[in-house]
N, C-alpha and C positions, 0 to 999 in steps of 0.2 A: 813512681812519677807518672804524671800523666802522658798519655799520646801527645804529639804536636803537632800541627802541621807543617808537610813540608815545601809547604808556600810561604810567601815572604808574607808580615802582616799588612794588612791595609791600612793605610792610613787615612783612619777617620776623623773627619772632622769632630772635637770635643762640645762646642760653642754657638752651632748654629742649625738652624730646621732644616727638616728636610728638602724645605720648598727654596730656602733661601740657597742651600746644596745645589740643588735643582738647576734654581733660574735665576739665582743671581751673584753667587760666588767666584771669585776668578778663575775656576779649574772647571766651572761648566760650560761645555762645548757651543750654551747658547749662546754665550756671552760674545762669539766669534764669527759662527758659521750656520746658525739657526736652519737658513733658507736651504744647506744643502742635508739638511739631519733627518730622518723618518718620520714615522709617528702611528696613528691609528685610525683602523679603513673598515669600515661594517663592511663585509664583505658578498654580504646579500642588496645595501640598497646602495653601496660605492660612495657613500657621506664620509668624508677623512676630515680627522683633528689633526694638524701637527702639532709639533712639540713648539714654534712660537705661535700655535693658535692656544694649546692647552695656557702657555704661560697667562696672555691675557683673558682668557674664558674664568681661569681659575681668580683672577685680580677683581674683576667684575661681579662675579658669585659670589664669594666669600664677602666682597661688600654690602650686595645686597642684601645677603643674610645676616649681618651684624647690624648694618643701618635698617635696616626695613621691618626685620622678623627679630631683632634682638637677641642674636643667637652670642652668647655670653663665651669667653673661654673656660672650658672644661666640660660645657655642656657636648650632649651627644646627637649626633647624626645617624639615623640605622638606615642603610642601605640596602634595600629588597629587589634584589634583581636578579635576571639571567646575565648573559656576558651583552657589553652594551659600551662604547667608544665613549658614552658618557659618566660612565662611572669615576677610571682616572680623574677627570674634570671634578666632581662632586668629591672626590677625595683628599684630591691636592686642594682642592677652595678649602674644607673644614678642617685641616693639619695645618693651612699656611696662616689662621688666626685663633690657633691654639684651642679650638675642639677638638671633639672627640668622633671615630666614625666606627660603627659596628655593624660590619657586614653579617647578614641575613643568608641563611640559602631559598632561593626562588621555591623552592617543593615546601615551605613551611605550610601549616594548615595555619586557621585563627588562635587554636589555643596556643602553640606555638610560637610564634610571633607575637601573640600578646605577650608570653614568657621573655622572651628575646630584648621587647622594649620595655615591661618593667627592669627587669633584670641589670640592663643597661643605663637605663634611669634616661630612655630615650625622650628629648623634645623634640626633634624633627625625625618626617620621615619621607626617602626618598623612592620610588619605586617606578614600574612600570605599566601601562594602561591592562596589560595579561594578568597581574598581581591584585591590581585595584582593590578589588573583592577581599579577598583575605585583607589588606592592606587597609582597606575602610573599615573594619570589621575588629580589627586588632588595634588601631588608632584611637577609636570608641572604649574596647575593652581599658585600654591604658592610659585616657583621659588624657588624649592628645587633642588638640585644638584642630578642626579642619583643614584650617586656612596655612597651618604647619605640615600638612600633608603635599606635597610634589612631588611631579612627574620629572622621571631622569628623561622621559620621548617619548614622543608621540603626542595626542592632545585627547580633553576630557574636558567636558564643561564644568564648572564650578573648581578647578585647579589648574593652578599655576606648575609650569616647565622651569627645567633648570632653563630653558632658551627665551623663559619670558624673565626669568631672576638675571639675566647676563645683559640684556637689555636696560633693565631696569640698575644693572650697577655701571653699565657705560652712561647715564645720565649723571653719576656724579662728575663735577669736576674733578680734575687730575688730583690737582691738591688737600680734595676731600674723600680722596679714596682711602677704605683701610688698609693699615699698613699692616705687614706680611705678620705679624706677631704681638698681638694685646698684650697689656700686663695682666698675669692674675691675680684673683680676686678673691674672695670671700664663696663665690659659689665654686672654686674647685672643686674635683671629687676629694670627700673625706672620706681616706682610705689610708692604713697604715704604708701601704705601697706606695703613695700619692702623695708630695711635699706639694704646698702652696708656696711658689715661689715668684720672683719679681721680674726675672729677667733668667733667661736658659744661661748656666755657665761651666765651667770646666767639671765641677764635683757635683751639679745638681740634672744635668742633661738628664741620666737615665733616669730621674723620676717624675717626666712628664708625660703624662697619659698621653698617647696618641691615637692609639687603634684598639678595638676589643675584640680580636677574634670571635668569632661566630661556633667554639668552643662550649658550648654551656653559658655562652658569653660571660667564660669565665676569666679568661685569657686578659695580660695586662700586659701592655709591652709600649714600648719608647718610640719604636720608628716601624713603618711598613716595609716587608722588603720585597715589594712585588719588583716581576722583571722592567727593571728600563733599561729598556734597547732603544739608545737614542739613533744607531745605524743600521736598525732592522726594523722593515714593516711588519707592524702587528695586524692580522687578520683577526676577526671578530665575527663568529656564526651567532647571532642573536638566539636562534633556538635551530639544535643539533639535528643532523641529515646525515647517513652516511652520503648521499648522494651530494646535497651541497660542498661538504668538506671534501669529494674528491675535484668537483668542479673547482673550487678555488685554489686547491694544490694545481692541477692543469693551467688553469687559466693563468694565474700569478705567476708559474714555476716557482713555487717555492722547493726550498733545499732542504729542512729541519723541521719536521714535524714536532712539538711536543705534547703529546698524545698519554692518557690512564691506561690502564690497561684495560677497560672494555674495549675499548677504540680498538685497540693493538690488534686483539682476540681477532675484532670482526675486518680487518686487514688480512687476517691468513684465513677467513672462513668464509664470509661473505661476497656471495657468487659477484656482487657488482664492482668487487675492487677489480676484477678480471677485464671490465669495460672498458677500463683506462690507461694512456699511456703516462706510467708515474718512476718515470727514468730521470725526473729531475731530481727525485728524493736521494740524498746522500747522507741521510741520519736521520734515525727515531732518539726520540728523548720520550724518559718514559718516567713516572714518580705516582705520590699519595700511594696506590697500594703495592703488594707484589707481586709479579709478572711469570708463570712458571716457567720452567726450564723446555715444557714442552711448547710454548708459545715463543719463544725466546729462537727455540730452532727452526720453527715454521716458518717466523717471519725474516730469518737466515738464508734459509730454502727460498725464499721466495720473491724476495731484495738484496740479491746475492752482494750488489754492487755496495749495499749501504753498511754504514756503522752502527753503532746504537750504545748511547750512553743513559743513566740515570741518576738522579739526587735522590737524597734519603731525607727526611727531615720531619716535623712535624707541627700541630698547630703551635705548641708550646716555644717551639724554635724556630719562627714567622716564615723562614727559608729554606735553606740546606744547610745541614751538618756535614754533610758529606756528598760530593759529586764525581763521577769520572772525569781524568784529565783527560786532554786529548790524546795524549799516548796511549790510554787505554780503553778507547772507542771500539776496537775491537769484541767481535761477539763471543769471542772467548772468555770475557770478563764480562759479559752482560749480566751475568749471575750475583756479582757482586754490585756493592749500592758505590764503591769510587773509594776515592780517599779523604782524610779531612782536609775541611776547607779553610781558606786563611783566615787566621786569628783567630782560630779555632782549639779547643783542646777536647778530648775525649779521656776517658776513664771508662776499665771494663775490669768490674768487680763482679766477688761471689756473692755468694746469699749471706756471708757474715758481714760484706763490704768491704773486705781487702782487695787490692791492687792485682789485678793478674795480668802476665804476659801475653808476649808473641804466640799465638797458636792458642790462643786458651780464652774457649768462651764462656761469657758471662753479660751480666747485665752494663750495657752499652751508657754512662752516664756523658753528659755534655755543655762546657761551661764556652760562651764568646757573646761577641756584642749583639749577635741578634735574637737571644735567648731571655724569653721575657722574665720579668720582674717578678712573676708570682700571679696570683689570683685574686680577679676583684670580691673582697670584703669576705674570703674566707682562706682566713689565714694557718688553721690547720691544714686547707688541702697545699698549703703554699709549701708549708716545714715537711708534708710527709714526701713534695713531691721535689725538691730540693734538699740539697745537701747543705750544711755548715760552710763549704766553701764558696757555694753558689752554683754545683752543678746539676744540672737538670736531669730527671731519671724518668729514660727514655721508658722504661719499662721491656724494651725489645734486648732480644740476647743477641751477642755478637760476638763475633772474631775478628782480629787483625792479626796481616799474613806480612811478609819480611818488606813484601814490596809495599806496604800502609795501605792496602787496599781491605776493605772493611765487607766481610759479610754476617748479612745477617740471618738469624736461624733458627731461631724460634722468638713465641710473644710471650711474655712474662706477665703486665699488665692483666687484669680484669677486662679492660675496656677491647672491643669487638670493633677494629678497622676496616669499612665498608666502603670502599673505593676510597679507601685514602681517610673517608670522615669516619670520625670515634664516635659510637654507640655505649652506651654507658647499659651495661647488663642491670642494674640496680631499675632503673627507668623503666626497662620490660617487667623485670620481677613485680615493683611496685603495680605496672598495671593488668598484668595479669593475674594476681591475687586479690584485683579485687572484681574478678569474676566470681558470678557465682556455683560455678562447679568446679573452681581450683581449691584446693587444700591446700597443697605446696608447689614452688616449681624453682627453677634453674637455668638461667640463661646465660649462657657462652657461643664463643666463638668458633664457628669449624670454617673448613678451607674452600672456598668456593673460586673455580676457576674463572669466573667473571666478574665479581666482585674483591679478589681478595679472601674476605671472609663474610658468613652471613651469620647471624645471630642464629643459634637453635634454644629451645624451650626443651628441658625437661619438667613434667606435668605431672603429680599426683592428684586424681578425680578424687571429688568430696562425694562420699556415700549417697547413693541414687542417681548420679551424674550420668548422662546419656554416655551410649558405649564411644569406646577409644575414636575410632573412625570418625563418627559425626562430631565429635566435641572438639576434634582433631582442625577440623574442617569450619568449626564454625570459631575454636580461636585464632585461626589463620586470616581469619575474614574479620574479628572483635579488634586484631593491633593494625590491620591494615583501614579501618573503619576513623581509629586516635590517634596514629602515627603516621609521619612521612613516609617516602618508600622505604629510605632506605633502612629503617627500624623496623621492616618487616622481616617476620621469622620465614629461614629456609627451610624448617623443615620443625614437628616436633615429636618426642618421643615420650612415651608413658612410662614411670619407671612407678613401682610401691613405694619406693623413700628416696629421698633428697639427703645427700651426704653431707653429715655436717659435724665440726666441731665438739668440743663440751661447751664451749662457749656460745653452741650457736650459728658460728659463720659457716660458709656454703663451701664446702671440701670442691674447689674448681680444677683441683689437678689429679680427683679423682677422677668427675666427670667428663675429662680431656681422655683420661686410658681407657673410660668407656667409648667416648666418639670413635679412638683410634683401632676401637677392635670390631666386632658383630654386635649391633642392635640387640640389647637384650628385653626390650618391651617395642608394642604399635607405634611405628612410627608413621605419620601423616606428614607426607612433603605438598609443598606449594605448587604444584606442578602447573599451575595456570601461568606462571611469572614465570616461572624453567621455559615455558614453550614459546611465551612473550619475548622473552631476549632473541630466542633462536630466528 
């Protein structure tokens, strides 16, 4: 039988949007007490939304873009930004009339992002004036219309602001405003995961597209479950400072960091956290990748006063699968990712896929409400990466202990988690052979203490190919030249043969026993970007 949790379930609504959840159902706190609730503060230019500014910013926008720009339900909205107080806003507008929104990561280069919005089958797109470039670039590639191109902030001659779209939807009258939810139509997505339907109801809720993770924008999922803290201010560093982020923990007193574990690293190393007096912190929250046990004691050492908890979870699972309770905020359990979360089950099977117990690990599966539907428009990667029953295979191995607290312990997967984001090994392989001094190679994941993990390259040179060293040196500089950062390789090594199969496929738990012992060929590391972090 599966794990449980042992929280009580939530009770979710079956029947109504997120927005309507949100901001107009009877159990929303706006509905009561708006004016005493939080909201979100750029915490570099002090510009705050609250949560009854977001409701009508979001009433406004979504109008305008239905009345103005014809933005249909099912179509998609791609979101290209850094972190930005105007995001929320741009997300709840295109959920609350039944589009689609696929967030983008800011580091995308043009070919990338053009990938992202065909992929998506994107008609708008929204970004930032730092983006533009790439953003003009990949609009063009993807046969998007100009005039469909908007600024989430800031200003740009020849485009239109979400702050000039919110303007333009408080011109309608009240009575012609769009209301929170179109019927669909004809242009839904057609997709086996994706019903056309008339109205959201008890048995047809979870097959309405709402979000595309920024996955391979592969990700297909019902609802977003980013945090609302309707009685905590969210702070918002538009682009990251160690030094800003300790000014706003100071300035604000804030209590609960939730922080990657780069962040963490440079909290216990980082001669300028020593500047500050930072006795208002009473918990680290830590998630996306994992945090070592030697980072774990320093930052112990060193915030003696604090607790420190973490969530587990992944693109595929919008949220947390698993978080600490507050009983066990203690850094004696920092080690572990929590226990499961409500309305949640787990399953931790073998490599035949049977059931195993307390104490006995194995691959970590997981079935509950925030666990999406599958994959847009490829339905084998959907069947290999679910179960019959509907549970999701985490690919991560794991334990649970008597007290349901969950660790994890090794990566099972192929795919390479680099601060939290999936690197698809296939992706390097493909662009590295098709250099012209690669013959074969092999890309996996080894352990990097600031990343998590970084992708490593093993390299077999094609006859005549320049020696180990320079080729070393100059494919380190060919994937950082066609990929984002964080698809750049730590390090890579020469080996005479790439282990493989009868059938072919890449022997990757060979090449795991060779990372974990002595280099048996030239290994060429990145050391430009090792000395960059430092």
């Amino acid at each position: 039988m599966p794990f449980r949790s042992r929280q009580p379930d939530v009770d979710l609504p079956q029947s109504i949007t997120t927005w309507q959840w949100l901001f107009e159902s009877s159990a929303s706190p706006l509905r009561t007490n708006s004016s005493s609730l939080a909201g979100f503060t750029n915490a570099q230019t002090k510009e705050r939304i609250s949560w009854a500014d977001m409701k009508a910013h979001t009433i406004h926008l979504s109008t305008a873009l239905v009345k103005n720009y014809g933005l249909q339900p099912g179509e998609t909205v791609a979101l290209f930004s850094p972190n930005t107080i105007w995001y929320p806003v741009a997300m709840h507008s295109v959920t609350r009339v039944a589009g689609i929104i696929s967030g983008a990561s800011p580091a995308y280069n043009v070919e990338e992002m053009t990938y992202a919005l065909k992929t998506g089958r994107a008609k708008f797109l929204m970004t930032v004036p730092g983006s533009m470039g790439v953003a003009i670039a990949a609009a063009k590639a993807a046969g998007l219309k100009q005039e469909h191109v908007f600024l989430l902030e800031g200003r740009m001659d020849g485009y239109k602001s979400i702050g000039d779209l919110i303007e333009i939807g408080k011109g309608e009258r009240r009575t012609l405003r769009v209301p929170e939810l179109q019927q669909w139509n004809d242009r839904s997505p057609k997709s086996s995961q994706c019903l056309q339907i008339q109205q959201i109801t008890p048995n047809t809720h979870k097959k309405v597209l709402a979000v595309l993770p920024s996955f391979h924008i592969t990700g297909l999922v019902h609802a977003l479950h980013l945090p609302i803290l309707l009685n905590a201010e969210v702070y918002m560093l538009p682009a990251f400072s160690m030094k800003a982020m300790l000014d706003t923990v100071t300035e604000y007193q804030i209590g609960e960091l939730l922080l990657v574990p780069p962040i963490l690293i440079r909290m216990v190393r980082d001669p300028i956290v020593d500047q500050y007096d930072l006795s208002c912190i009473t918990r680290f929250s830590s998630g996306a990748a994992p945090l070592s046990e030697e980072i774990i004691q320093q930052l112990r050492a060193k915030f003696p006063s604090t607790g420190f908890k973490q969530g587990y979870g992944m693109t595929e699972s919008c949220s947390c699968i698993t978080a600490h309770p507050p009983e066990k905020y203690g850094y004696e359990h920092a080690h572990k990712v929590g226990t499961i979360c409500a309305s949640t089950e787990v399953k931790i099977v073998d490599e035949e896929g049977e059931e195993l117990g307390l104490g006995q690990p194995g691959e970590l599966l997981a079935r509950g409400p925030q666990i999406t539907m599958g994959y847009l428009n490829n339905e084998a990667a959907t069947k290999s990466t679910f179960d019959e029953d509907g549970f999701l295979h985490t690919g991560d191995q794991a334990v649970i202990d008597e007290e349901g607290m969950v660790t994890i312990t090794d990566r099972i997967k192929e795919m390479v988690k680099v601060k939290g984001i999936g690197v698809a090994p296939a992706e390097l392989e493909d662009l590295l052979l098709g250099h012209p001094h690669v013959e074969d190679c092999a890309v996996l994941g080894v352990k990097d203490d600031y990343s998590g993990e970084k992708p490593k390259a093993y390299i077999m040179r094609k006859t005549g190919a320049p020696e180990e060293k320079a080729l070393g040196q100059a494919l380190l500089d060919y994937v950082k030249e066609k990929k984002v950062k964080h698809k750049w390789l730590k390090e890579i090594e020469f080996t005479g043969e790439i282990p493989k199969s009868a059938s072919g496929k890449i022997l990757r738990r060979v090449l795991r026993n060779l990372a974990k012992g002595d280099s048996q060929g030239t290994v060429v590391r990145d050391e430009a970007t090792a000395k960059a972090k430092l």
